[in-house]
Phi, psi and omega in degrees: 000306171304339174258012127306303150317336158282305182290340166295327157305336157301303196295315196289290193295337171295331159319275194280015150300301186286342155279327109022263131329303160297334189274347191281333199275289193344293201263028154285105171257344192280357188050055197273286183293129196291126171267143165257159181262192185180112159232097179331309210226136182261175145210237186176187193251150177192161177256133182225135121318073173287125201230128165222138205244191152214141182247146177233200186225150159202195193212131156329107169219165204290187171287299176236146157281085173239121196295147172226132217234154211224117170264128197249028132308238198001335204157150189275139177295169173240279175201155182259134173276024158206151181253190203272122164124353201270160187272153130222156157198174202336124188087342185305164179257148189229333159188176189223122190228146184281135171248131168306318195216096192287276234279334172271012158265336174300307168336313203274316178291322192285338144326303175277005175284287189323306179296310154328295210281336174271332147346276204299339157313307177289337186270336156293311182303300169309304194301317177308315181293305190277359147303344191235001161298110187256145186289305202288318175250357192274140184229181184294341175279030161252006181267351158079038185112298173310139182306139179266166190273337183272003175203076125304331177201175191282332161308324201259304190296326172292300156343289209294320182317007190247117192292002171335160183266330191261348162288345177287312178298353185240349140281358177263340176285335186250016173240337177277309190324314188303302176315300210265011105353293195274327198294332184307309150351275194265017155298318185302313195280359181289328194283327178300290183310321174299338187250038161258343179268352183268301169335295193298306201301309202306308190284315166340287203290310165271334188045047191183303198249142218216090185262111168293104195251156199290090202277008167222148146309153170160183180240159192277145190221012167176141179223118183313068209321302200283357189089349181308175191257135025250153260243307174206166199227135192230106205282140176289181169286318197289126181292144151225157150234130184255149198217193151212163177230161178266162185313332203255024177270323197289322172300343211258329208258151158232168180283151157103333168316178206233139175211145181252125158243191178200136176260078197292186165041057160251107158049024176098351200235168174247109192269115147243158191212172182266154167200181176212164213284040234282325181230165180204100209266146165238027149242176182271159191310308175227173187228095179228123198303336189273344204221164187276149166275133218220132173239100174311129171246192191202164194209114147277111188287152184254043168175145155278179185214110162306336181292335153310142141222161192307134167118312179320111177281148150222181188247124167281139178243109174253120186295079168285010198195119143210160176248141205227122189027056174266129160346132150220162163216154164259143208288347156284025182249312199283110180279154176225129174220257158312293191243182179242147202204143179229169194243105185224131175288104175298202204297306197251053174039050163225150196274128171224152166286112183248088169335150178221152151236154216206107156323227176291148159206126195218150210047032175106330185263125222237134173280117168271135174279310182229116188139311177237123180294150169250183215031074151250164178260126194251094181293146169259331213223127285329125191277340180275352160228058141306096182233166207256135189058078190209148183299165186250168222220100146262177181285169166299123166291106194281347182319315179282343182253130187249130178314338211276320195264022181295337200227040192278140182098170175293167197288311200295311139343311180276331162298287233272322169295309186305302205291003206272342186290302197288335185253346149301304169304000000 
């Protein structure tokens, strides 16, 4: 009976303890008792690259095709010095042929040595003017006739009036781009006249047979059986990858992104390299109201691998987005309810509500823009019980407490200690 009575005097007091408490939290509007935070579990502020891709596929192919052709005017083929598969380069011999009518193939080379040879007078001439071209004062009449590289449209031409430090550097970047175009230019055509003047010695010498060499590197990638033209397909070295994206990929992509690829099962290993967006066509290959729209891209890579080859597929990352050492958090620590906001312990150890603004995000990690400082400490755990500038409330660590000294001291000490703890809380 007494101990029936006792545990009900308990349970009535533990009631209106706990009622009590609540009616003292309702009415404090003056907030005279002091609130606490409570946080289970932090996280934080940290410096990140935040990058957001989108991935596609493509396939290795050369950079150029370039055909080489047999006038069977000119003379009977003879014979050809490459197979299918074969290396050339600059000079190699690629076939031989008899001339019908000597004095009107000499004509016809030394024609085209001149006509050559005045190309490259004009491509000298072009390099010079925009070698002498000044960015900072230069206008198009200094290009002397020749088209300039900097007022292709009114758009470019708008560009450049801006005296801006980053419109100068992207005309000095397209004026350099512009040199090594023409310088490249005119290794071709040197190369065409030596072998239309190697052609003329050959008739000076032999007065008949003509063997034709190769005015470029590549590997032969078709040779014609029957002689139709073109005669022979000569592949460059030099790598591209070509893809397609589908429409809503497409909306996602611009020329010029930076993109990363990877090559598995190369020799056991994972070959990876850089690139960049170079074409993006923006109509699609067809147009069917029945069928998905496919937009051919092109990829120029910034470093070779010998170990590619044409055919080889990869898998791509095109870089639409980054942020480069920036604030970053991860984003279940960020609430969003009107504004978006986190929870940081400031200076004076106490939590507070920090409104945020937040950029990019990928994989759970968001670039704070505005709001947070990096490395502050973020509670994550509980969020309800969080309140803003108030002291913070971790769990007990039981690691640190030995049992021997909980109950070390007199019992009236060990009292007089529970209650200062229960009416602190």
């Amino acid at each position: 009976m007494k101990t029936s009575r006792k545990k009900k005097g308990i349970t009535i007091g533990v009631f209106l303890f706990i009622l009590c408490n609540s009616l003292l939290l309702y009415f404090d509007k003056n907030h005279l008792i002091e609130r606490k935070s409570f946080v289970r579990e932090w996280s934080g502020t940290f410096t990140a690259d935040v990058v957001e891709s989108l991935d596609v596929r493509g396939v290795f192919t050369s950079e150029e095709d370039t055909p080489v052709y047999f006038d069977e005017n000119t003379g009977a083929f003879q014979e050809f010095f490459v197979e299918i598969g074969d290396e050339v380069s600059e000079g190699d011999e690629l076939y031989a042929y008899e001339v019908l009518h000597y004095e009107d193939q000499v004509n016809d080379l030394e024609l085209e040595s001149a006509k050559i040879e005045e190309e490259i007078a004009a491509i000298d001439t072009y390099i010079t003017t925009l070698e002498s071209y000044t960015i900072d004062d230069g206008s198009e009449d200094s290009f002397g006739g020749f088209d300039s590289p900097f007022s292709n449209n009114e758009d470019e031409d708008e560009d450049l009036e801006d005296t801006g430090e980053e419109s100068t550097a992207e005309a000095e970047l397209i004026q350099e781009e512009a040199i090594n175009d023409k310088e490249k230019e005119r290794a071709q055509k040197e190369a065409e006249l030596a072998m239309v003047n190697d052609q003329l010695d050959q008739l000076t010498t032999t007065g008949q047979t003509i063997t034709v060499r190769s005015t470029f590197e590549g590997v032969v990638r078709d040779r014609s059986a029957d002689l139709s033209s073109p005669l022979l397909t000569i592949a460059s070295t030099q790598l591209i990858v070509e893809g397609e994206v589908n429409e809503e990929d497409r909306k996602q992509l611009e020329e010029g992104m930076r993109t990363e690829l990877s090559v598995t099962d190369i020799e056991d290993e994972e070959v990876t390299l850089e690139g960049t967006m170079e074409k993006l066509d923006t109509f699609s290959k067809e147009t069917d109201v029945h069928k998905a729209s496919k937009y051919p891209f092109e990829i120029s890579l910034s470093e070779e691998n010998e170990a590619l080859r044409p055919g080889y597929h990869t898998d791509i990352k095109v870089i639409t987005d980054e942020a480069s050492e920036t604030v970053a958090a991860f984003d279940e620590v960020l609430i969003t309810e009107e504004h978006l906001y986190a929870w940081e312990m400031n200076d004076q150890g106490l939590l507070e509500k920090k409104e945020i603004e937040t950029g990019l995000e990928k994989d759970g990690v968001v670039e704070v823009q505005n709001g947070l400082e990096d490395q502050v400490k973020l509670a994550h755990e509980p969020k309800d019980r969080f309140r803003n500038l108030t002291p913070i409330v971790t769990p007990i660590d039981y690691h640190h407490v030995k049992e021997d000294e909980l109950f070390q001291g007199s019992k009236a000490v060990m009292k007089e200690n529970f209650l200062l703890g229960v009416f602190n809380r």
